[in-house]
N, CA, C and O of each residue as an XYZ file, in Angstrom:
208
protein
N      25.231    179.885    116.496
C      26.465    179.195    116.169
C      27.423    179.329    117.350
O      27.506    180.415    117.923
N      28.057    178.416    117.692
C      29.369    178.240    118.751
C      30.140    179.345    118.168
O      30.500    179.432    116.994
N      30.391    180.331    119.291
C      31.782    181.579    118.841
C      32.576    180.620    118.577
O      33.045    180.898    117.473
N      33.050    179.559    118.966
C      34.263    179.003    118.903
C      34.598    178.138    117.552
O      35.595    177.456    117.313
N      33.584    178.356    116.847
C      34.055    178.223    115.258
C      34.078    178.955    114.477
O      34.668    178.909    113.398
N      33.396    179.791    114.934
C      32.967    181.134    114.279
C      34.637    181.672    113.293
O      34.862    181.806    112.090
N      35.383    181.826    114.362
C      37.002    181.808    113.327
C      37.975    180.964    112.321
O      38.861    181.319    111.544
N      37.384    179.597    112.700
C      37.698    178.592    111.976
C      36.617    178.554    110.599
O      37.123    177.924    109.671
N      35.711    178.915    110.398
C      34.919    179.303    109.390
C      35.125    180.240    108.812
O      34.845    179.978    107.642
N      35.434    181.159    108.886
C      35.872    182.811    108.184
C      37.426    182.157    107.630
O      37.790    182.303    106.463
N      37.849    181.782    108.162
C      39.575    181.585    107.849
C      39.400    180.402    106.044
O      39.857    180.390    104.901
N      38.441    179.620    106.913
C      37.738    178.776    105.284
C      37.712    179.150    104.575
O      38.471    178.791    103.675
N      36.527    180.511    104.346
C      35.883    181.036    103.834
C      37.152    181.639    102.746
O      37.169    181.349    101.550
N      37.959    182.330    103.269
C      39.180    183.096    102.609
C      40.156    182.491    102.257
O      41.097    183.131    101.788
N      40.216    181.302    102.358
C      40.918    180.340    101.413
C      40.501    179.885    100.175
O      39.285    180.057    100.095
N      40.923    179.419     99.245
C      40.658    178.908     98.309
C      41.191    177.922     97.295
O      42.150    178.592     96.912
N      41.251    176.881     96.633
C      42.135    175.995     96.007
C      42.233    175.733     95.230
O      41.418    174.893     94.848
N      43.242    176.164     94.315
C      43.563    176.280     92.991
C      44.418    175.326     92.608
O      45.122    174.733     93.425
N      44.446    175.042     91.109
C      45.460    174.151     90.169
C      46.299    175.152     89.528
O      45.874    176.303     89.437
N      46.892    174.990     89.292
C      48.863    175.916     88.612
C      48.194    175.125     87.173
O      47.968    173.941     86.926
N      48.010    176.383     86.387
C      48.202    175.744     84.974
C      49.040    175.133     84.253
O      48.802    174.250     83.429
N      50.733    175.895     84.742
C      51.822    175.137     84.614
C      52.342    173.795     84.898
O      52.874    173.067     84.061
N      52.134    173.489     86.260
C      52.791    172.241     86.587
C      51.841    171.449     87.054
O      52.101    170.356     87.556
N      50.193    172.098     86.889
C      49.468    170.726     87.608
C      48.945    170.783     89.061
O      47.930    170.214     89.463
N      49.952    171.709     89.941
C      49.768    171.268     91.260
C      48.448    171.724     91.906
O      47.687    172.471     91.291
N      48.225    171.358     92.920
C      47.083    172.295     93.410
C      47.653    172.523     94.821
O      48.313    171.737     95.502
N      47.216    173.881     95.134
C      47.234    174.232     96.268
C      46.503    175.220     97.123
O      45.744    175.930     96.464
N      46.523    175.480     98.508
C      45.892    176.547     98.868
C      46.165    177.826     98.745
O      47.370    177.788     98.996
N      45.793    179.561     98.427
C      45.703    180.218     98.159
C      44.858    181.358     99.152
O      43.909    180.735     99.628
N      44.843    182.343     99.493
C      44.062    183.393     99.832
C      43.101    184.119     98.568
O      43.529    184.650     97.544
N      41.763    183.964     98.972
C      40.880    183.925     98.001
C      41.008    185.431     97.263
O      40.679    186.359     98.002
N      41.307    185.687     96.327
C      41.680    187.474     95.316
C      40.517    187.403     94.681
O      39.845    186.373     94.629
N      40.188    188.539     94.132
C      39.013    188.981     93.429
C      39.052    188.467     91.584
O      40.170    188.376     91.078
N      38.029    188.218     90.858
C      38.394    187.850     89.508
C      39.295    188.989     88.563
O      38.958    190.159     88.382
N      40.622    188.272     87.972
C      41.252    188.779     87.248
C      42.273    188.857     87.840
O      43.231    189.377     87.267
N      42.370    188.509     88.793
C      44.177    189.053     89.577
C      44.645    187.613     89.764
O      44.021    186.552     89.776
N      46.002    187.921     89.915
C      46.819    186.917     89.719
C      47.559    185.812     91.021
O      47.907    186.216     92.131
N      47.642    184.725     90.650
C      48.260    183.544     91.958
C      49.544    183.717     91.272
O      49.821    184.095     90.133
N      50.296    183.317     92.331
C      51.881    182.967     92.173
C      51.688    181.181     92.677
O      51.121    181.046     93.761
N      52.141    179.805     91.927
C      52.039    178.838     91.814
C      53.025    178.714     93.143
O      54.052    179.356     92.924
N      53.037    178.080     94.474
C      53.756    177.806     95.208
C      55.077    177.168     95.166
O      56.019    177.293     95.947
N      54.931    176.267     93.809
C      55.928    174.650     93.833
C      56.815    175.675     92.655
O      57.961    176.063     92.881
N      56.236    175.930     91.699
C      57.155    176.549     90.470
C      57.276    177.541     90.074
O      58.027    177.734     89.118
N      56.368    178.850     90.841
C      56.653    180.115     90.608
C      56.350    180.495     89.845
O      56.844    181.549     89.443
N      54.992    179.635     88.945
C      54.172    180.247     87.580
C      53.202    181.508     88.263
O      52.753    181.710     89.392
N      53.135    182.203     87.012
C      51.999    183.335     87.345
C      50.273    183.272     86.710
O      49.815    183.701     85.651
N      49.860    182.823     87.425
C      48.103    182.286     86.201
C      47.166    183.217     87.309
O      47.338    183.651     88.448
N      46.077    183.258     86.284
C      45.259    184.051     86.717
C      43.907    183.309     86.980
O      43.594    182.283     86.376
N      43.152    183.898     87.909
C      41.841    183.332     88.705
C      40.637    183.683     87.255
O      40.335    184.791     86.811
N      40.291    182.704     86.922
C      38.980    182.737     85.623
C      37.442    183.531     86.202
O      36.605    183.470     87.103
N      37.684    184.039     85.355
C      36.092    184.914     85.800
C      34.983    183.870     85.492
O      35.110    183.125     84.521
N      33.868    183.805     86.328
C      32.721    182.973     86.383
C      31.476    183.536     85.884
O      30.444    182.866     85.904
């Protein structure tokens, strides 16, 4: 693999994109482990990541 994506792939990787149960929105996020909680960017709801 090109080093030179090599960081642009990991940075992917640890993102993740979620919907706000509250208002709908979706946005990007830093990927947390199941059970812990997002703060909704737009409205400041608190929802939690669903276990799979």
């Amino acid at each position: 693999m090109n080093p030179i994506w090599t960081p642009i792939i990991i940075e992917a990787i640890k993102k993740v994109e979620r919907r706000c149960t509250h208002c709908g929105k979706t946005s990007t996020y830093d990927r947390k482990k199941r059970g812990q909680f997002y703060n909704c960017k737009s409205c400041g709801h608190r929802f939690m990541e669903k276990g799979k």
